[in-house]
N, CA, C and O atoms as a DFTB+ gen file, in Angstrom:
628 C
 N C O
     1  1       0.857      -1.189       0.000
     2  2       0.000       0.000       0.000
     3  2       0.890       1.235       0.000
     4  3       1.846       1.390       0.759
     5  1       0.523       2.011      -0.833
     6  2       1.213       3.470      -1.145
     7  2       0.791       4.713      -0.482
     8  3      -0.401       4.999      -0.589
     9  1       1.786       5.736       0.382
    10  2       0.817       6.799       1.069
    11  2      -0.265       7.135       0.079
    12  3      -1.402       7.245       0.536
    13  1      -0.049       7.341      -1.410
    14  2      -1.024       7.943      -2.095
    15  2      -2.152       6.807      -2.505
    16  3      -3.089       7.421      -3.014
    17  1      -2.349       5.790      -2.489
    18  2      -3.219       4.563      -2.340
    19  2      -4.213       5.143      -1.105
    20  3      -5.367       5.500      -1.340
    21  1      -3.764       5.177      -0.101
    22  2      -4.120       5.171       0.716
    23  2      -4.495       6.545       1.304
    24  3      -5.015       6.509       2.419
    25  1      -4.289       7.909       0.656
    26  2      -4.948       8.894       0.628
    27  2      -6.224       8.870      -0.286
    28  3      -7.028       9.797      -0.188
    29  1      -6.429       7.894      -1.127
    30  2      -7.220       7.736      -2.114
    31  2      -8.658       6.623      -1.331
    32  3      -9.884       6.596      -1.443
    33  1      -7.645       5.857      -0.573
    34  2      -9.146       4.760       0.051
    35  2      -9.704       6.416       1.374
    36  3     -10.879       6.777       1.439
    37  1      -8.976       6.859       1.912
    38  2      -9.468       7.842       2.532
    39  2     -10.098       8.755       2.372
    40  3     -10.950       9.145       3.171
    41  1      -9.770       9.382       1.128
    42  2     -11.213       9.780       0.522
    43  2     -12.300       9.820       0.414
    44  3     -13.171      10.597       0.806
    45  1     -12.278       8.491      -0.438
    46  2     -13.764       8.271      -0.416
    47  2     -14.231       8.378       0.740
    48  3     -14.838       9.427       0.956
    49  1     -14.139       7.478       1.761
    50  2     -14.527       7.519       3.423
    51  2     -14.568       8.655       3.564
    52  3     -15.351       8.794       4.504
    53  1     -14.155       9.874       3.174
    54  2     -14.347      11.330       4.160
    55  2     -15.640      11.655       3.294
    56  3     -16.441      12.362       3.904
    57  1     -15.983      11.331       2.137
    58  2     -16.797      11.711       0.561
    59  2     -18.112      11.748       1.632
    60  3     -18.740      12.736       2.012
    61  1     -18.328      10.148       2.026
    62  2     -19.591       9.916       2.425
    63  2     -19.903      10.462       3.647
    64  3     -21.085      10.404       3.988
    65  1     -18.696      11.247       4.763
    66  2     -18.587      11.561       5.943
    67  2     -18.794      12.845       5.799
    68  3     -19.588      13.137       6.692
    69  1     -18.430      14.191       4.928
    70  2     -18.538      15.258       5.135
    71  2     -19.596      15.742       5.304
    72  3     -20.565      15.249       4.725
    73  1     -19.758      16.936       6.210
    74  2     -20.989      17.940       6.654
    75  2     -21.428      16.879       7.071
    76  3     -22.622      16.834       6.774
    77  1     -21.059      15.819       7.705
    78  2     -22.560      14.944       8.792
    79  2     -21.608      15.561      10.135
    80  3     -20.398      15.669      10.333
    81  1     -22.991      15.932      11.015
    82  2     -22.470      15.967      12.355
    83  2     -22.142      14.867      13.111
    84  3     -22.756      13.802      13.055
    85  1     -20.484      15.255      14.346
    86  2     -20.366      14.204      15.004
    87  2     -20.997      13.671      15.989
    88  3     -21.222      14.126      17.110
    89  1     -21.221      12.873      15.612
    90  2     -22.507      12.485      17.137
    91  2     -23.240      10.931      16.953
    92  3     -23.034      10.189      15.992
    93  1     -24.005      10.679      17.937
    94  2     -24.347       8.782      17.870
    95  2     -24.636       8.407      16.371
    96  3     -23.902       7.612      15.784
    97  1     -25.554       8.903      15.855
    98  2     -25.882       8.893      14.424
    99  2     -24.806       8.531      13.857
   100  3     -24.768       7.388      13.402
   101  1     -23.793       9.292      13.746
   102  2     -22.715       9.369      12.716
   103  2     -21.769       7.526      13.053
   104  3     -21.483       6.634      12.255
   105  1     -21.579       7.622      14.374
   106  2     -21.047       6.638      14.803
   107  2     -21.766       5.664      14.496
   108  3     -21.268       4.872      13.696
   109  1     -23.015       5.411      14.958
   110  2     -23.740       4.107      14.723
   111  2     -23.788       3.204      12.883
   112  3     -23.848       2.036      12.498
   113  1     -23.707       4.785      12.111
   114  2     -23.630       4.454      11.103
   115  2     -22.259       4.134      10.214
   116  3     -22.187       3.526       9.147
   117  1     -21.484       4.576      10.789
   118  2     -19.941       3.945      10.426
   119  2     -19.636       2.601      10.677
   120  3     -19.104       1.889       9.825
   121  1     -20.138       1.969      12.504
   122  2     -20.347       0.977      12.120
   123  2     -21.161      -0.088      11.724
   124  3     -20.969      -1.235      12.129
   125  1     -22.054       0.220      10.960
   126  2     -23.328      -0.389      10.507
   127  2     -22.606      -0.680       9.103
   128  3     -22.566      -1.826       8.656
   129  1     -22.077       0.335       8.478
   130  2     -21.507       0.344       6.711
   131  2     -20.505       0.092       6.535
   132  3     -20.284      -0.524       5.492
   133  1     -19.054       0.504       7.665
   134  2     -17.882       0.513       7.637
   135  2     -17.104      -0.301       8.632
   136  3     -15.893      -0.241       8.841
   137  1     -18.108      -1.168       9.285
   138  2     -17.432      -1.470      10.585
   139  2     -16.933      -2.350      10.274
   140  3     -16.912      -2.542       9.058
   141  1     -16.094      -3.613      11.389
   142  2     -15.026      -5.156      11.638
   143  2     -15.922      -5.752      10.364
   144  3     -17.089      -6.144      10.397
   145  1     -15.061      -5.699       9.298
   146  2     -15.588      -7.708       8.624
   147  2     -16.258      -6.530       7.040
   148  3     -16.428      -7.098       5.961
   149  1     -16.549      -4.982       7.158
   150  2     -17.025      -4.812       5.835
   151  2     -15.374      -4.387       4.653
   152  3     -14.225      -4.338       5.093
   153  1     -15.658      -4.218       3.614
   154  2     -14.466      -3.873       2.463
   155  2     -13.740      -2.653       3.260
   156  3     -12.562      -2.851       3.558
   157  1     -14.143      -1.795       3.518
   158  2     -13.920      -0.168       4.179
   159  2     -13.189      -0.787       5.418
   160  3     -12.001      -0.969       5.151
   161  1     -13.540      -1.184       6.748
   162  2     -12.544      -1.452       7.757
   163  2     -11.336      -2.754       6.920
   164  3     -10.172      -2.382       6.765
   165  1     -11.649      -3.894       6.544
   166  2     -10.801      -4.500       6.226
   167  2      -9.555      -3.813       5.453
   168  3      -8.361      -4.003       5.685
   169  1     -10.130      -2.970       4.478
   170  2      -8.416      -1.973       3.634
   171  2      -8.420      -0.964       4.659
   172  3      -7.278      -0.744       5.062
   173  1      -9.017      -0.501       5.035
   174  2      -7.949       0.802       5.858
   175  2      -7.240      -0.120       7.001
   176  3      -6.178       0.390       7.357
   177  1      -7.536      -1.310       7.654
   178  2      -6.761      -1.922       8.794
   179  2      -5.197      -2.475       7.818
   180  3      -4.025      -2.112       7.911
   181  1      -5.892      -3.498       6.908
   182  2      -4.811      -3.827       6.245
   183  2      -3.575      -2.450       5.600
   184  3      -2.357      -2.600       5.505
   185  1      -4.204      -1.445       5.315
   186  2      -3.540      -0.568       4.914
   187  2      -2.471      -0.261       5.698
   188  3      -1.262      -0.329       5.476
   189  1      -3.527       0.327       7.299
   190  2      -2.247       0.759       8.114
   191  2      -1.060      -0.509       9.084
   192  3      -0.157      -0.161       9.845
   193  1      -1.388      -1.743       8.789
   194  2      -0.825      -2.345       9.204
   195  2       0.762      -2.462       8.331
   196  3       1.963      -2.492       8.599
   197  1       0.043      -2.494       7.390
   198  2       1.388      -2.324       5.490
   199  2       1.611      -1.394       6.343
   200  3       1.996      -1.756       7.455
   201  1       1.402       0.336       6.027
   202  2       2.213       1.370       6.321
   203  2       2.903       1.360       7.548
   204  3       3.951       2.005       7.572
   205  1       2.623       0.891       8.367
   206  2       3.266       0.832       9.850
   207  2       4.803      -0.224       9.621
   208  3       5.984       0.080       9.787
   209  1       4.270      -1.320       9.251
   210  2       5.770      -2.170       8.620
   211  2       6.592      -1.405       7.640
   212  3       7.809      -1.577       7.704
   213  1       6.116      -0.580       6.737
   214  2       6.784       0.249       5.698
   215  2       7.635       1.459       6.237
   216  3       8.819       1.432       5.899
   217  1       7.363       2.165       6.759
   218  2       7.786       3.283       8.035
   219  2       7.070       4.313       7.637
   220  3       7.447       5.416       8.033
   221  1       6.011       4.247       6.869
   222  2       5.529       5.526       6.707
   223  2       4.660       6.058       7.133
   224  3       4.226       7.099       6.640
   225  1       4.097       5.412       8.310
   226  2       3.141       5.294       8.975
   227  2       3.299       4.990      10.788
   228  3       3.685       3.862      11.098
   229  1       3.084       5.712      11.607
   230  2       3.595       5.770      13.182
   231  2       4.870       5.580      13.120
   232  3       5.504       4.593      13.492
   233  1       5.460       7.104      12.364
   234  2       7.077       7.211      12.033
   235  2       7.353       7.797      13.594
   236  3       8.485       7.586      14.029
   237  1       6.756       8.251      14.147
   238  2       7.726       9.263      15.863
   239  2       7.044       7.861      16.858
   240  3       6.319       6.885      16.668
   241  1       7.927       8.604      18.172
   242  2       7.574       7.500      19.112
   243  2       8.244       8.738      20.269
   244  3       9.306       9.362      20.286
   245  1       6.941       8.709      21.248
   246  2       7.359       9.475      22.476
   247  2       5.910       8.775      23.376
   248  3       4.798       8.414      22.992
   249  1       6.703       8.818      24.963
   250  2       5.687       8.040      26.083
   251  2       5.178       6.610      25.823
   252  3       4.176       6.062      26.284
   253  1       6.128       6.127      24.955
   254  2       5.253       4.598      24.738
   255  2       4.246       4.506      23.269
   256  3       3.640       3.550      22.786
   257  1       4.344       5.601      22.928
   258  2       3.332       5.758      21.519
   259  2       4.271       5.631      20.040
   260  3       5.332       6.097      19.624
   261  1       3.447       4.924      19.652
   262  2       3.878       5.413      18.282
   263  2       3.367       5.787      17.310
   264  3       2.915       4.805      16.722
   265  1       3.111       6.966      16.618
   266  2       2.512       8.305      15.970
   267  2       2.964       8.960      14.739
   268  3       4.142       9.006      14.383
   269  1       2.052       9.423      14.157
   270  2       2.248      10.036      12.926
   271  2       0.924      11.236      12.196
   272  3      -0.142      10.670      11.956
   273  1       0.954      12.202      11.986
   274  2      -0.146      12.315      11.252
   275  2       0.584      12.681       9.805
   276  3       1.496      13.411       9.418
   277  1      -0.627      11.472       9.079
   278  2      -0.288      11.296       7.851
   279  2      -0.601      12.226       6.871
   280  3       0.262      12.447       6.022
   281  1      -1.468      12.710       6.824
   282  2      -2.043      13.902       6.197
   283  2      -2.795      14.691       6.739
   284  3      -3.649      14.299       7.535
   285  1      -2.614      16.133       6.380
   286  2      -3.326      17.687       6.665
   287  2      -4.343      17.288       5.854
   288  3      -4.532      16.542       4.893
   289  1      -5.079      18.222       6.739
   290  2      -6.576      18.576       6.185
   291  2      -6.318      19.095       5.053
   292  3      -5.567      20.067       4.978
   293  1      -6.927      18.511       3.903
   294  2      -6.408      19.406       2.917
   295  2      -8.288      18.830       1.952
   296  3      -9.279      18.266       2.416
   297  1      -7.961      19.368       0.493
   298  2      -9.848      19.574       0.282
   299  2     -10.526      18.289      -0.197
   300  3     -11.706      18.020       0.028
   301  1      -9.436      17.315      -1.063
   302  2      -9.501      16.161      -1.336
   303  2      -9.952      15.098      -0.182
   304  3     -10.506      14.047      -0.502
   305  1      -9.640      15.488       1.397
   306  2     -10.231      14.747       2.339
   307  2     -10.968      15.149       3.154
   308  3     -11.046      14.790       4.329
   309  1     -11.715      16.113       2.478
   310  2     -12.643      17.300       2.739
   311  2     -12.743      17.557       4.317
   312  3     -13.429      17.285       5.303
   313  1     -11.628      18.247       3.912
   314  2     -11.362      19.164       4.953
   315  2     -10.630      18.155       6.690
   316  3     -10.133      18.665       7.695
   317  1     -10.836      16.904       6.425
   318  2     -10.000      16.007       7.620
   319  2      -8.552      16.018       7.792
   320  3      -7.912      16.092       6.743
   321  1      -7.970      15.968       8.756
   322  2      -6.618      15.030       8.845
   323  2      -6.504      13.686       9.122
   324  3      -7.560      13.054       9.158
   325  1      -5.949      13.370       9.231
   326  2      -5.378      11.602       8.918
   327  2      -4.286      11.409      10.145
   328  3      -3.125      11.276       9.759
   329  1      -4.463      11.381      11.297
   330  2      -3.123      10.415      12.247
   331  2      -3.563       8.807      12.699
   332  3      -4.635       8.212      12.802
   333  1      -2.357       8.511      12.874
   334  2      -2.119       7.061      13.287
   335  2      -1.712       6.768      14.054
   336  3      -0.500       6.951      13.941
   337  1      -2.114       6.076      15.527
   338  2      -1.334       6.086      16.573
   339  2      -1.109       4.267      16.768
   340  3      -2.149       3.653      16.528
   341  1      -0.192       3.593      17.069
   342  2      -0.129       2.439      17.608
   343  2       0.577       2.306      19.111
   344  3       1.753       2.485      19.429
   345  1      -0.891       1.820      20.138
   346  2      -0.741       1.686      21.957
   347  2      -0.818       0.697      22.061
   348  3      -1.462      -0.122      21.406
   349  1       0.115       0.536      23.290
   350  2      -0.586      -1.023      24.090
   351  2      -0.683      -0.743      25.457
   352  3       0.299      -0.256      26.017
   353  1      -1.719      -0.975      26.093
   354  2      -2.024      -0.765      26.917
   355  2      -1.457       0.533      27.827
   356  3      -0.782       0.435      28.852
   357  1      -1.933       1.840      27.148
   358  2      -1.802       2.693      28.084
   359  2      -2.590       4.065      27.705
   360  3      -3.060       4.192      26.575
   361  1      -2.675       4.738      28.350
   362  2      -3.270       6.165      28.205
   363  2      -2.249       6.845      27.542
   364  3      -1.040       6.693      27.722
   365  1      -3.180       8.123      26.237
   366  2      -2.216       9.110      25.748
   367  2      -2.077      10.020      26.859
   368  3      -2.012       9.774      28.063
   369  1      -2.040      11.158      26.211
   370  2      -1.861      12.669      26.587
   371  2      -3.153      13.033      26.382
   372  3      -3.693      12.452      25.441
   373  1      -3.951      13.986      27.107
   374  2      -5.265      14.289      27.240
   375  2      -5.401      15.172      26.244
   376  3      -4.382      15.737      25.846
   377  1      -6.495      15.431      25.724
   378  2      -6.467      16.690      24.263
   379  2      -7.868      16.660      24.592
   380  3      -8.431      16.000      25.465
   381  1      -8.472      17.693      23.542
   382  2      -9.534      18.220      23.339
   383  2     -10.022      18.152      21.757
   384  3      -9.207      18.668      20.993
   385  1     -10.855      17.770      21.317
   386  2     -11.428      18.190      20.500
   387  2     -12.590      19.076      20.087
   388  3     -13.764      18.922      20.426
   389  1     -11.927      20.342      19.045
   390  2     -12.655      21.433      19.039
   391  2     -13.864      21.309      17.908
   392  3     -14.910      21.950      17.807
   393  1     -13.374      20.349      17.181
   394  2     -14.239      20.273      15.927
   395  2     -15.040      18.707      16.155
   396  3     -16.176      18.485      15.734
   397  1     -14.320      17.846      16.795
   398  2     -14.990      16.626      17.184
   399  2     -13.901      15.437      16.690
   400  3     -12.916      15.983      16.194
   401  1     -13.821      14.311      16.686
   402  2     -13.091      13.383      15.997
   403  2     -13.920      12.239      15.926
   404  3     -14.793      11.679      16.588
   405  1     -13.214      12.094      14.708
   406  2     -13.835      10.175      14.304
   407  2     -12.354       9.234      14.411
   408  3     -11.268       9.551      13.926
   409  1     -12.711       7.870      15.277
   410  2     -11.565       6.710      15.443
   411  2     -12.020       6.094      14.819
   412  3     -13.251       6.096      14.789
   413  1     -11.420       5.397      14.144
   414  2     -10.703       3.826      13.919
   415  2     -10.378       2.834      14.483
   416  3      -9.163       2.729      14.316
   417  1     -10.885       1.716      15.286
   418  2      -9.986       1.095      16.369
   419  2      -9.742       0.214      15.209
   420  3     -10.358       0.066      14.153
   421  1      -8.674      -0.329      15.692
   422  2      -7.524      -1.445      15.043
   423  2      -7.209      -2.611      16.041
   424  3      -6.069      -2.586      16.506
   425  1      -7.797      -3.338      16.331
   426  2      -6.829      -4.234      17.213
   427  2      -6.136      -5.006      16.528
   428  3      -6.378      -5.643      15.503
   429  1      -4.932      -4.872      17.395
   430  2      -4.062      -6.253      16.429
   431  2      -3.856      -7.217      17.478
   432  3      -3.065      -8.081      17.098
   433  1      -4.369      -7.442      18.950
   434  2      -4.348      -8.447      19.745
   435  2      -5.703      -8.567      20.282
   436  3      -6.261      -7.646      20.878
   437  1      -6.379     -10.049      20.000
   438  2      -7.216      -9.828      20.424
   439  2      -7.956      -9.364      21.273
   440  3      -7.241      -9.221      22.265
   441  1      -9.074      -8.999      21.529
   442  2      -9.758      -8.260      22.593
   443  2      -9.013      -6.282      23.240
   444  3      -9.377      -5.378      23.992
   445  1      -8.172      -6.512      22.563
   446  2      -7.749      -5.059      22.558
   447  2      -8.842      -4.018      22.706
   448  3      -9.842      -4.286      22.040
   449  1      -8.902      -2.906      23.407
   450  2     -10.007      -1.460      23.447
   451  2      -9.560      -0.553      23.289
   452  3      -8.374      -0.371      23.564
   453  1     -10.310       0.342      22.799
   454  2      -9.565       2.165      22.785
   455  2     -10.566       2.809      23.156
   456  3     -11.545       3.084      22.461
   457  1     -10.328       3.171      24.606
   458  2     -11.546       4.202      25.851
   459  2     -12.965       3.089      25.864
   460  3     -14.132       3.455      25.729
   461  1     -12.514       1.735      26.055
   462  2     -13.219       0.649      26.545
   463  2     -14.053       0.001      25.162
   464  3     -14.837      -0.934      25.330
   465  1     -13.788       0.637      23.658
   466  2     -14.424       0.402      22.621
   467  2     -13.624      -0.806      22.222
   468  3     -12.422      -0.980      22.429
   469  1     -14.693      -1.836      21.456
   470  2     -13.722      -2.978      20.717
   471  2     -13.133      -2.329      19.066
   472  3     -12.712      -1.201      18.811
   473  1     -13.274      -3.306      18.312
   474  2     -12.510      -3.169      16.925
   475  2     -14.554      -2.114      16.333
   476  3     -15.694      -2.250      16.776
   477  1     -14.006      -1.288      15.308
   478  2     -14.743      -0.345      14.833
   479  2     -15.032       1.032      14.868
   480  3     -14.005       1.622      15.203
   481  1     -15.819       1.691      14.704
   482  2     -16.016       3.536      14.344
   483  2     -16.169       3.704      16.479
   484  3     -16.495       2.899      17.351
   485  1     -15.813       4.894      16.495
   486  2     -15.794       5.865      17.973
   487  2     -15.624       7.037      17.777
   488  3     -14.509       7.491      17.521
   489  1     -17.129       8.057      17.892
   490  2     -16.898       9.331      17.252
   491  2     -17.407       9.657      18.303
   492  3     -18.372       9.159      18.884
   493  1     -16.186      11.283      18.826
   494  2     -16.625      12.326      19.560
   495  2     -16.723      13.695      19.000
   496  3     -16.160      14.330      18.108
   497  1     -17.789      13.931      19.998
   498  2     -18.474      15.381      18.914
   499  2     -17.814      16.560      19.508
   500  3     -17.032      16.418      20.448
   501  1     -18.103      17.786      18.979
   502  2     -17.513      19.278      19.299
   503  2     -17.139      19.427      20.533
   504  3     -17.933      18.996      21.369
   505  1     -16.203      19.889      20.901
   506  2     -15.997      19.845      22.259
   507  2     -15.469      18.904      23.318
   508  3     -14.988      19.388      24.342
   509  1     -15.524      17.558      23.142
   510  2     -15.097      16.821      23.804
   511  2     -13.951      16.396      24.172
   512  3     -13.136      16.852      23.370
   513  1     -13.446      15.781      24.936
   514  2     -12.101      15.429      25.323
   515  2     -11.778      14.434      26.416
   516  3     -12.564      14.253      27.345
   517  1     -10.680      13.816      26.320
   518  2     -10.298      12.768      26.346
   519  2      -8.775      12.452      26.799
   520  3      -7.949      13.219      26.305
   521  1      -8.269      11.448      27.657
   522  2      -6.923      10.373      27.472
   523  2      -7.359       9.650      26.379
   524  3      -8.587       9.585      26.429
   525  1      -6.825       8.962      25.220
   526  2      -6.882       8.153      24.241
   527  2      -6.821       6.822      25.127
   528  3      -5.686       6.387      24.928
   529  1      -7.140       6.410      25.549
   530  2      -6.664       4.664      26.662
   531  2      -6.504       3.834      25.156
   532  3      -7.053       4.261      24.140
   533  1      -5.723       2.666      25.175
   534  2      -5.773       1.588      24.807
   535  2      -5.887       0.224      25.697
   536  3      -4.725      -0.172      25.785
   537  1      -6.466      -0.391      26.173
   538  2      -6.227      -1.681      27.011
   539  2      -6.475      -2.927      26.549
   540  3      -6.820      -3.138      25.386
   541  1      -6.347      -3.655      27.254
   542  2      -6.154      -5.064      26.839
   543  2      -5.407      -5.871      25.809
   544  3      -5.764      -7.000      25.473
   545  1      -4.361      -5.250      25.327
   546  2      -3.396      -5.512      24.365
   547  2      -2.739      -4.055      23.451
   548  3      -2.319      -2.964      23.835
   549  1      -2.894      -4.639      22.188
   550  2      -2.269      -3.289      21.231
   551  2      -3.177      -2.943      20.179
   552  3      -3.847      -3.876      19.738
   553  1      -3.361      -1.710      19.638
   554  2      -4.075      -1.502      18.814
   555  2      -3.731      -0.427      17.934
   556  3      -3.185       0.484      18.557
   557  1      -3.867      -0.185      16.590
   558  2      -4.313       1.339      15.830
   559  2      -4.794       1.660      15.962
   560  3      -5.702       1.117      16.590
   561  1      -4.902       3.068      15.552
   562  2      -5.968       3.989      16.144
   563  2      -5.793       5.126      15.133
   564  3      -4.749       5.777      15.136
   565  1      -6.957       5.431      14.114
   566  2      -7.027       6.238      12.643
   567  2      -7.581       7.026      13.144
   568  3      -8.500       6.516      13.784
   569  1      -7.543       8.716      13.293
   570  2      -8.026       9.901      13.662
   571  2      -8.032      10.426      12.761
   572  3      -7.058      10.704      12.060
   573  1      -9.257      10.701      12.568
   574  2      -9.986      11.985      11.719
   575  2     -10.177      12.984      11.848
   576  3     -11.370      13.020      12.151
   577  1      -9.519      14.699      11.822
   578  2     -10.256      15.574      12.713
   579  2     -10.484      16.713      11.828
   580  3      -9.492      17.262      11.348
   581  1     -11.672      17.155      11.538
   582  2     -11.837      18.041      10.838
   583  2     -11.365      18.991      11.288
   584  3     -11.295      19.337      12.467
   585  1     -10.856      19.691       9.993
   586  2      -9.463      20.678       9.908
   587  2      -8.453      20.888      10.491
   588  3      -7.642      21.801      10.647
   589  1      -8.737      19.224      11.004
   590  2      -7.242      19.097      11.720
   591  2      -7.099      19.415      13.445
   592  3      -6.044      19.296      14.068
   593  1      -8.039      19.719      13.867
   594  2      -7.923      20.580      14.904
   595  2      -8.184      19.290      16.248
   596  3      -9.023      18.395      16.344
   597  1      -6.701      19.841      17.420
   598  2      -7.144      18.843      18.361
   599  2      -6.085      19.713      18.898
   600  3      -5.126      20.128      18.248
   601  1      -6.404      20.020      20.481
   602  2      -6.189      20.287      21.285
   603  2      -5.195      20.151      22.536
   604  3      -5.848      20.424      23.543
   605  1      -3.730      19.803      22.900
   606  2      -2.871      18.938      24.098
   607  2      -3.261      19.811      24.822
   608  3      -3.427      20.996      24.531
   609  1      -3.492      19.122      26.140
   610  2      -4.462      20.047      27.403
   611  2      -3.734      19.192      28.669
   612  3      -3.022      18.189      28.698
   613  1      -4.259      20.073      29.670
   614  2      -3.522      19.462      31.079
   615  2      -4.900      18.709      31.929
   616  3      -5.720      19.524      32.350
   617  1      -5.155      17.461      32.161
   618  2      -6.407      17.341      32.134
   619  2      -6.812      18.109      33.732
   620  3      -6.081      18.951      34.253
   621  1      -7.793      17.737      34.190
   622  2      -8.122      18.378      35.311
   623  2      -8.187      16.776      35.905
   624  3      -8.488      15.835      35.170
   625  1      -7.814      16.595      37.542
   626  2      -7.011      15.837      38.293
   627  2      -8.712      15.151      38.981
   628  3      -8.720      14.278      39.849
């Protein structure tokens, strides 16, 4: 799989995603169409698993993470960014999202979670925020954030 392959399966996925608000709706329906076992999760998992072995994909590594964002919001992915994180079992860095985000979970060991979710779509809407957790093994984790926007914050204790 080629970064530009794979800006191209992303696409489309943002095609059918743009101007929907983030929220249960949006989620329920990602994984209803896109979720574990359909064409859409199977190539983007397989994808980032290729890119991750390739190095072009969770190229940095700080706190136990390994990270990348692959592409800026730019108009072709109407208006999203593209990062990739691969955890095992631990909490990120707390952030915020101003515009909302859509995940990806990836497990690559079974029973793996990301913020207690199994393999499939996890969308938070405007405003929300978060530790990223991974538990119960290791997983990817595909972030979507319209225009890119996400927040490193100090969480409150």
């Amino acid at each position: 799989m080629s970064k530009e392959s794979f800006h191209g399966l992303l696409a489309g996925l943002t095609a059918e995603i743009a101007g929907r608000p983030l929220d249960d709706q949006l989620d329920r329906w990602l994984n209803e169409r896109h979720g574990p076992g359909s064409p859409t999760y199977d190539g983007l998992k397989q994808a980032c698993i290729e890119g991750v072995a390739e190095g072009w994909l969770c190229d940095r590594e700080g706190g136990g993470i390994r990270y990348g964002r692959v592409f800026k919001a730019d108009d072709a992915l109407h208006r999203f960014s593209v990062d990739v994180v691969d955890m095992k079992d631990l909490a990120g860095p707390h952030h915020a999202h101003p515009n909302g985000e859509i995940d990806l979970i990836m497990p690559l060991e079974p029973g793996a979670t990301f913020d207690g979710r199994p393999a499939g779509w996890c969308v938070y809407g405007a405003g929300t925020a978060h530790h990223p957790t991974v538990a119960e093994g290791r997983a990817l984790i595909l972030y979507l954030l319209p225009e890119g926007q996400i927040q490193f914050t100090r969480a409150a204790a």
